[in-house]
Every structure is written in C-alpha cells, then in structure tokens.
C-alpha positions in Angstrom: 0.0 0.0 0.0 1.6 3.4 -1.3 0.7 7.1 0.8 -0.5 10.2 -1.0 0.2 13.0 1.0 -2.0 15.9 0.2 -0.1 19.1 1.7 -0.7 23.1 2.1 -1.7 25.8 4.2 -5.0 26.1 5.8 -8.2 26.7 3.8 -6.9 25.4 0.7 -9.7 23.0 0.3 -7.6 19.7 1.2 -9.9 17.9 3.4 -12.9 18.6 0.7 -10.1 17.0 -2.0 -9.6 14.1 0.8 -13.4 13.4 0.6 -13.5 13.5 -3.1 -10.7 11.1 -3.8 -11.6 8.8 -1.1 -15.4 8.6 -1.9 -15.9 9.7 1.8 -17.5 12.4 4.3 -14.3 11.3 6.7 -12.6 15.2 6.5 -14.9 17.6 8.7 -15.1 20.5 6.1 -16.0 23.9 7.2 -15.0 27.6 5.4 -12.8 28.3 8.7 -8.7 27.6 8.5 -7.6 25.3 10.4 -10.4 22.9 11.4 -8.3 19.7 10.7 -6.1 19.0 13.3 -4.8 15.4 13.2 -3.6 12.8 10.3 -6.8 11.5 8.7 -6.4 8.9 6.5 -8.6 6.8 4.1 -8.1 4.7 0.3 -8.6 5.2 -3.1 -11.0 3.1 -4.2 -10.1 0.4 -6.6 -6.6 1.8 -6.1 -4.0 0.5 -3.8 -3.4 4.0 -2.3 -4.1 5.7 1.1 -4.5 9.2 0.8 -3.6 11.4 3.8 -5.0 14.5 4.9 -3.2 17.0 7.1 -3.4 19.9 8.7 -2.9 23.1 6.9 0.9 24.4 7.7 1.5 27.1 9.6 4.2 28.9 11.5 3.5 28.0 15.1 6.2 27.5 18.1 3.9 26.3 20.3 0.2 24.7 21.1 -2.0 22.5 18.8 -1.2 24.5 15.4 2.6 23.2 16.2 1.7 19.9 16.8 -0.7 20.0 13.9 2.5 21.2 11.6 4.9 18.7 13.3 2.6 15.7 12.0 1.8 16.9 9.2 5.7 17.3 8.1 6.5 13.8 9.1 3.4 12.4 7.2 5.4 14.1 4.3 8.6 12.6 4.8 7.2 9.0 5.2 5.5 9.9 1.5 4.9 8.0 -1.7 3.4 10.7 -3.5 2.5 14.3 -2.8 -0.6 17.0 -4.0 0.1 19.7 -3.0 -2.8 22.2 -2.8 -2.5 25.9 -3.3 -6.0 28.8 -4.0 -6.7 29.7 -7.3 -8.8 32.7 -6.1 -6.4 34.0 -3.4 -3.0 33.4 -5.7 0.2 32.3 -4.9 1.1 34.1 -0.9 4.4 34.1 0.8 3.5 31.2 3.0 2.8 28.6 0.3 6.1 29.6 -1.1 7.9 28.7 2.2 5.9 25.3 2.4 6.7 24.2 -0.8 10.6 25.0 0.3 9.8 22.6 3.0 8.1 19.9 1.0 11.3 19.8 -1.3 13.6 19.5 1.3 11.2 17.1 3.5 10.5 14.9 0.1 11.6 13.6 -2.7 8.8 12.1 -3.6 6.7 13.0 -7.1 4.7 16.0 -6.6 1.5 17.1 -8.3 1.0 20.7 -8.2 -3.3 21.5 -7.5 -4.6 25.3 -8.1 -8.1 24.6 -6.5 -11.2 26.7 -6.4 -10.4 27.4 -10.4 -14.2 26.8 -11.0 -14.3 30.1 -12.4 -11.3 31.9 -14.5 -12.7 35.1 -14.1 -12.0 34.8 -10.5 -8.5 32.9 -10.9 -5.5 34.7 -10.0 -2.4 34.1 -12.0 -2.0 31.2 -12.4 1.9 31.4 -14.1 2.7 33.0 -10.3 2.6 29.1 -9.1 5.7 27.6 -11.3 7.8 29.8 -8.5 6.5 26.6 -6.0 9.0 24.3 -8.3 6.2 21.7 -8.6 6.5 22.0 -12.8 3.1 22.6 -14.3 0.0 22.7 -12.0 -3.6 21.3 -12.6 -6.6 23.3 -12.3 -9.1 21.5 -10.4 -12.4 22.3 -7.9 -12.3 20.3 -5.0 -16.4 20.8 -4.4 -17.2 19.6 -8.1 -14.4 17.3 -8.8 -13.4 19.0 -11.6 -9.7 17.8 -12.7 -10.4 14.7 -11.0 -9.1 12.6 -13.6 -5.9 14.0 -14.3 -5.2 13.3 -10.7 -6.1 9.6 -10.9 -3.9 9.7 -14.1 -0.9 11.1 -11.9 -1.8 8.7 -9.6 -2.1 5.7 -11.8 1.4 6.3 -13.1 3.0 5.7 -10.2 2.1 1.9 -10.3 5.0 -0.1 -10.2 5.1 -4.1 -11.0 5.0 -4.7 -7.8 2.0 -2.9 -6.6 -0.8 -5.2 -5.0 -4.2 -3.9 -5.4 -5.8 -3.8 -1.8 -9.7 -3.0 -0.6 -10.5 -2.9 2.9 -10.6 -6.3 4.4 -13.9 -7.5 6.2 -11.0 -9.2 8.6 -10.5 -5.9 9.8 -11.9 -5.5 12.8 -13.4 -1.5 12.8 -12.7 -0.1 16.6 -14.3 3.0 17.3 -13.0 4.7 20.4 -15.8 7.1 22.2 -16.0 9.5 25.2 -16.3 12.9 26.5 -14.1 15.8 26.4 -10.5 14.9 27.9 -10.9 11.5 28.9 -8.0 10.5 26.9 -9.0 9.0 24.0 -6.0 9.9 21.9 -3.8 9.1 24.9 -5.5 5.2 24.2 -5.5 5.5 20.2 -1.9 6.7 20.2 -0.7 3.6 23.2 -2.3 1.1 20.2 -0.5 2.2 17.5 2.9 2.5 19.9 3.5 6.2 18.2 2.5 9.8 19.1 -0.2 9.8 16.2 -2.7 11.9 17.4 -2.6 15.2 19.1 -3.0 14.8 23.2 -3.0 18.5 25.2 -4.3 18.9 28.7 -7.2 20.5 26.6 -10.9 19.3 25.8 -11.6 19.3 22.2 -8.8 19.0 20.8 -9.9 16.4 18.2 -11.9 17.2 15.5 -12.0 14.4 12.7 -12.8 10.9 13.1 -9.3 9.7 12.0 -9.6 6.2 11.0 -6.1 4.7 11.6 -5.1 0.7 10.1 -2.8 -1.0 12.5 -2.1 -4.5 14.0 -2.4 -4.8 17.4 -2.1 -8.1 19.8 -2.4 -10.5 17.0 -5.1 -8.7 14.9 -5.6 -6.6 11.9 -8.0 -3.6 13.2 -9.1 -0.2 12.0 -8.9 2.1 15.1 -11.2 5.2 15.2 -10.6 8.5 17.3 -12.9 10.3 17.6 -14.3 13.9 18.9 -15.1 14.6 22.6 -19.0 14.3 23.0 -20.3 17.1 25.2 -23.7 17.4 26.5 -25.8 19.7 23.9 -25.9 22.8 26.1 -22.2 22.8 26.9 -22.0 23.1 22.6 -22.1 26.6 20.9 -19.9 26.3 18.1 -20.8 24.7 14.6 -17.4 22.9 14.3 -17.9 20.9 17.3 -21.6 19.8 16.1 -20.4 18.7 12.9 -17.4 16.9 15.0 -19.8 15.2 17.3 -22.1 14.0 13.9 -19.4 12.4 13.2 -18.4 10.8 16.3 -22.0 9.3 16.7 -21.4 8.1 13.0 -18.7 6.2 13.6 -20.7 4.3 16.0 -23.0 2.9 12.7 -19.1 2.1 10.8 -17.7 0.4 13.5 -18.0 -3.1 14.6 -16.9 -2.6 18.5 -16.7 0.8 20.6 -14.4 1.2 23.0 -15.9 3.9 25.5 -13.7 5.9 27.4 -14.7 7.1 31.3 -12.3 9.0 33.2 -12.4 6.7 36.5 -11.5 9.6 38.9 -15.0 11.0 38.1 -18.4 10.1 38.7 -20.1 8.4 35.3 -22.2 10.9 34.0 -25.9 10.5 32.0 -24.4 11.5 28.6 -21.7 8.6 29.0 -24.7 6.3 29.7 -26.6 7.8 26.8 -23.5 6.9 24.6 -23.6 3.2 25.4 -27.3 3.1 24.7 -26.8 4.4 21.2 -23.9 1.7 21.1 -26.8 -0.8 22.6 -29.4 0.1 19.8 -26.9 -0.1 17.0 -26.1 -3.9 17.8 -22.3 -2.7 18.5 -20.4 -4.9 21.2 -19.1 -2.1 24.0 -16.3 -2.1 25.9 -16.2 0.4 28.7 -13.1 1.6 29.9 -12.5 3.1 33.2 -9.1 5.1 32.4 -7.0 6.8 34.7 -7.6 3.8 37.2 -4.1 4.4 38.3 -5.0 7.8 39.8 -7.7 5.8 41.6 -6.4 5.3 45.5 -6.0 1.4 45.7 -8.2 1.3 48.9 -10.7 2.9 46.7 -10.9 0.9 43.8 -13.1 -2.4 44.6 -16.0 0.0 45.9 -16.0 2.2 42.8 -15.6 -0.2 40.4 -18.5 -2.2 42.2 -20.1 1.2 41.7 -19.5 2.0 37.9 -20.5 -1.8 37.1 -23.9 -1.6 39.3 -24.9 1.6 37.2 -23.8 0.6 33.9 -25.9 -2.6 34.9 -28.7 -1.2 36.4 -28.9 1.6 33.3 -29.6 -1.2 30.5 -31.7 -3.9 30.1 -30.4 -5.2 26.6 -27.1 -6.3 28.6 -26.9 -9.0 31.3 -23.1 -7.9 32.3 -21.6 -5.1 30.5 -18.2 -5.2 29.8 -16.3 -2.8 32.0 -12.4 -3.2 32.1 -9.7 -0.8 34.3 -6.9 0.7 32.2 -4.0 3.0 31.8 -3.7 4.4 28.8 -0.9 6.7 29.4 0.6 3.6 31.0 -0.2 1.4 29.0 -1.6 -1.4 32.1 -4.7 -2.7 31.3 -4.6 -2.4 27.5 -3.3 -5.6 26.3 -6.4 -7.2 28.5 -9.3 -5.6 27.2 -8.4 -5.8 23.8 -7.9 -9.5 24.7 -11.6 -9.8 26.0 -13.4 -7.5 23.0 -11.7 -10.2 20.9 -13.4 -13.1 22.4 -16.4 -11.4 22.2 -16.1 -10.6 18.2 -15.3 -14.2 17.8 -18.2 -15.1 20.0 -20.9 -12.9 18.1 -19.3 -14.3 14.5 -20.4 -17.9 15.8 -23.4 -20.2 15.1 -25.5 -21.8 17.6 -27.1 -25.0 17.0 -30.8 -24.4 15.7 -31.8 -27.5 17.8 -30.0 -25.9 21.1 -31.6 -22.5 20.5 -35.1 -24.1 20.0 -34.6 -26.1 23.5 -33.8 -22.8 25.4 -36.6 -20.8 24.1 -38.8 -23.8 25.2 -37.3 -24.2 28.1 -38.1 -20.3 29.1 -41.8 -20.8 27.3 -41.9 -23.6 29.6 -41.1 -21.3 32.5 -42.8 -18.3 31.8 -46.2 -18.3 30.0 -46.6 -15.6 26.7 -49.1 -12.8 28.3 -52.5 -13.0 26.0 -52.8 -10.5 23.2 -54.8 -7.2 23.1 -57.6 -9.8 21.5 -56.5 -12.2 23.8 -55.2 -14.8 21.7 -52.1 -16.4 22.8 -48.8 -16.5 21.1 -47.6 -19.8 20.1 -43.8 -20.1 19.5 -43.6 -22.9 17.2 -39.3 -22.6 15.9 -36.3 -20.7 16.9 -33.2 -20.2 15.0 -30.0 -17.5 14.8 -30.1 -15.8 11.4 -27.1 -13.4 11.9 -23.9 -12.1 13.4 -22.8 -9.1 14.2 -25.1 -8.3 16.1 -26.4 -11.9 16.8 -30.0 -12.1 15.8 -32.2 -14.6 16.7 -35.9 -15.3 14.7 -38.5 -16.9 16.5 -41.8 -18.1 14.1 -44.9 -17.3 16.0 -48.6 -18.2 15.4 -51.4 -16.8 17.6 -50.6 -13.4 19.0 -48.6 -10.6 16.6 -47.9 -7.6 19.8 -45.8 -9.2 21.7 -45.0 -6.7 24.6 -41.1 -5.7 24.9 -41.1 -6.8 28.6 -41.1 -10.8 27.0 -39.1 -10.0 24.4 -36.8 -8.9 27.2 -37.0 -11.6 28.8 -36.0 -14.1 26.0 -33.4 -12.3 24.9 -31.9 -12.5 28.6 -32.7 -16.1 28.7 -31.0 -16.8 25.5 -27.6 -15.0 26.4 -27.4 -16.5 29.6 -27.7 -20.4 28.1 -25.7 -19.1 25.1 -23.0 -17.3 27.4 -23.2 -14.1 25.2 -24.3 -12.1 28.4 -21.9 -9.5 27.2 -23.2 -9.1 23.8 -26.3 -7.3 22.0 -28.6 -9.8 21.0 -31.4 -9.3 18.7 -34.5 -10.9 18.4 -36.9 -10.6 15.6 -41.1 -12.1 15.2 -41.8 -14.0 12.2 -45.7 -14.6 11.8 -46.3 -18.3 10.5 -49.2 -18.6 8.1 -52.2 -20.5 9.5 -53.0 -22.5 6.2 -56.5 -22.3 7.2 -57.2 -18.7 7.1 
C-alpha cells in the first residue's frame, strides 16, 4: 500500500479533495482555517493508495497549530506521492512559497501541483505566479465539483510499479471505534495502540476534531482504530465545528464493529456517558467500557468504585446481562493488552453459530417457565421454531402463530434467557417475530 500526501496551508480545500478522492465524508469540512487538526487517512478506491490529509501548515512554536504542523511534516517525509494544494482565487502568498521550500527538502517524492477553487477563470488569479513553487506545471481543479479529478487519478495511476498489490478494505479488519467525553483521553488510548504519538494529546478538551480512521495491528489482529471527537452534553455546545465533530463521532458508532468507551475513572459516570452506550446498545455494537486513569484511583478505593461503575452501567440497560467494564492505563499502557484480549473473544463469539436445535430447546425451556401474556384480543402467542439468522449483532428469529404484539417486557426476557444459556451475556442480541401462516385462514 503506497501514501499520498495531500499538503498546504489552511483553507486550501484539502480535506474537501480528501473526501472526493476517497469517496468519503471522513474530512470535517467547514469555510474556517484550520479545522483539521490530526492525520486522517482513508483509500482510493479500486486503487492500492491511502491518501492522507493533514493539517494546513502554519508557522507555530507552540500549542495545537505546532503539533498540527509537526505531524503533518512527518506524514510528508514518510511519502509516496505528494498533491500539494494551493488557491486559485487567493494566488500564490508568501506562505505557500515557504511550504513548498519545506516539501522539497522534506521529500523527494513526485509532486502534483493543484490550483483549487479554479471553477471560475474570471476569479482565478495568475496562475503562471505558481511555477515559482517548483512543482512543474500545475492542474486546475475544484475540489467541491471534482473537476480535474481525472488528471489526478492519471498522476496517480502512473505511479504503479510491477510490484503494486491492489488492496480494498478487508472485512477481517476489525473497525474499533474509540468514544467518550471531552479529555478522557482517547488519543492518549489511540496513540498507546498504534505505539506512536499519532494523534494530538494536550491537557485541553476538544482538541480532536475528525474521526481519524487509523489501520494498524495490534495483539495479533488486523484492526481499523477510530478516534474520535469529545462528546459534550448539547448545552455545553455553541460552536458549529464541534456539532459537525460530534455528527461524526455518533457516526462512527454505525461504521464500526466494537466501541471502545472511554470514562475517566476519577470522576463520577455521567448521563451522557450512559446515553453513549445506549446508542452503542441500539446499534447492535459490542461495547467495551473503559475506566481510564484507574491508576489515579487510591488502591483502597478501587473495589468499591468499580462495584459502583459496574452496578450503574448494569442497572442503566436492560439489553445487557453484564456489561463489559475493564480498568486501564492508557498513558501507561496497564490494562490495555487485557481488554483488547476480551473484545476479541467477544467478536469471535458474536461471529459464531448456535445449533438451531439448542436454541429451539432454550426458548422452550423459558416458554416452559414463563407463559406468553394473551394478546390485546386475547389470543395467545404460540412459538412454534427458533433459529439464529445473523452475526454481528447476533439475531435470533423466533416463528410465531397466535398473537402478533408481543409486549417488549417478554421479548426482554428471552433475549436475557438466550444470552445467559448461550454465554453471550456480554453481547447485543437481537431478536426478531416472524408470523407463520395458519393455512387455514
């Protein structure tokens, strides 16, 4: 797999040329400079290429615009292939001059030379002002209407060596999405995984913006890990950025295959971390909560809050017999190795299939022991054949006669029954009503 780096100063339209190439909403997008903060990464598709998308370059000794900078320059040296994007409308400035300085002596990899925003020529500056970058001739393309588009995959496309190895994302790659509030430190955890200061930790809240979607190995397993924003509760958010951030936090819930939600454990749990790992619930996502900071818990503390956490994560959800709560490190590092060892077991769990005859003895066992209620018309419900009909989340159809509105309370109470006998108590399991025909209506 070969890295595209796209490069330039803020506001240049990289992260909308991110979400072009890559087919993707992944880049947050917004007319202010400087939104993106971290690396975000994401593939060509049909290409073997990972594009990168930094943050624009600026001159910064200190704070996140520094670290921003700092990451972006050593994306560029670890490049394959660079674009690097300057503004058609606002011409060639004194800062994209000193960047591409930097990208020479950074790089020697091929560089493609983008004028964006060149939708219009009547509002194009001059355009012979950008052969002082050293790039050779540049392209004009838009960004927004992917105009130019496929001179870039032509640029692209001759860069293929023999040797090249077409790659899509694997469905072996297990899709880790890491969630929490503000300052929990969830890029502390992301950047302990990938063993590299990757993302951007400051003793700040918000301080990630993107969902950055990160491919690594980690304890024996292929995984796509997922930073993501800080969620705040809606009243403590007054800026549009941070909506659009936390949209896509709650999306990466729906892409992911197990979230990983971060609690700072020297705090009380609050309702909006609750509210998290019911969306996680409804989704039919395995969850993994993550007490962090446990070593700044006093040891003749920690049986009693942790007895604490798990009794109101417990209490909190039905849909879960024993939620999956696990002490950690991140900064560290204790604890890590563990849980990723138990949300393994439970993905290899949920991708499993349970005998159709043992499932059918279980549901008639708890039929047996606990009556259907009567309908609204009082018919009753006659469960007449059981059988699991997906993974991921585990789904479970039961064929009914008699009664159609079969109150949540029993459903509840099957699905309990079933995950205890199946020992998937720590899983979502879904169950679903299939009416059988009575051939003598």
């Amino acid at each position: 797999m070969k890295n595209i780096v796209i490069v330039g100063r803020p506001n240049t339209g990289k992260s909308t040329l991110f979400n072009g190439l890559t087919n993707s909403r992944d880049a947050l997008v917004h007319d202010r400079p400087g939104v993106t903060r971290d690396v975000i990464s994401g593939r060509i598709p049909n290409r073997p290429w990972t594009v990168f998308d930094t943050a624009g370059l600026e001159n910064a000794k200190s704070g996140i615009a520094q670290n921003s900078t700092d990451m972006a320059i050593k994306t560029i040296e670890n490049a394959d292939a660079i674009l690097f994007v300057v503004d058609g409308r606002t011409g060639l400035t004194p800062m994209d001059l000193e960047w591409a300085k930097l990208v020479h002596k950074k790089s020697k990899a091929p560089a493609l030379l983008l004028i964006n925003k060149s939708e219009s020529t009547k509002r194009l500056a001059d355009v012979h002002d950008f052969y002082k970058l050293g790039f050779g001739e540049p392209l004009l393309i838009s960004a927004e209407h992917k105009r130019g588009f496929g001179e870039i995959y032509e640029f692209i496309d001759s860069l293929y060596t023999a040797e090249t190895v077409e790659h899509e994302e694997s469905d072996k790659e297990i899709k880790i999405a890491v969630l929490g509030q503000p300052n929990v430190g969830k890029s502390t955890f992301v950047n302990r995984v990938l063993g590299e200061q990757r993302q951007i930790v400051m003793d700040a809240p918000g301080i990630t913006r993107d969902t950055v979607k990160i491919p690594t190995r980690f304890y024996g397993r292929d995984i796509v890990i997922m930073d993501t924003a800080g969620l705040r509760r809606k009243a403590g958010v007054k800026d549009d950025v941070e909506t659009l951030s936390a949209l896509k936090s709650l999306d990466a819930i729906e892409k992911s295959d197990i979230v990983i939600l971060i609690v700072d454990a020297t705090k009380n749990i609050e309702n909006q971390a609750l509210g998290i790992a019911a969306r996680v619930y409804d989704a039919g996502k395995i969850l993994c909560v993550a007490l962090n900071k446990w070593d700044l818990v006093e040891p003749e503390e920690r049986d009693e809050k942790l007895l604490k956490l798990k009794h109101q994560f417990t209490n909190s959800f039905h849909q879960i017999i024993k939620p999956l709560i696990l002490a950690i490190s991140a900064e560290k590092g204790t604890g890590v190795q563990n849980l990723f060892k138990r949300i393994y077991e439970q993905w290899d769990i949920s991708n499993t299939d349970a005998p159709t005859s043992l499932i059918n003895r279980i549901v008639e066992k708890l039929v047996a022991e606990r009556q259907p209620p009567m309908s609204r018309l009082k018919r009753p419900m006659k469960i007449k054949f059981a059988r699991q009909t997906g993974h991921h989340p585990i789904k479970i159809t039961i064929n009914v006669g008699g009664a159609s509105d079969i109150p949540e309370s029993y459903t509840r109470y099957l699905r309990r029954g079933i995950a205890t006998a199946l020992h998937m108590e720590h899983l979502p399991i879904i169950i679903e009503y299939q009416k059988s025909e009575n051939p003598f209506d």
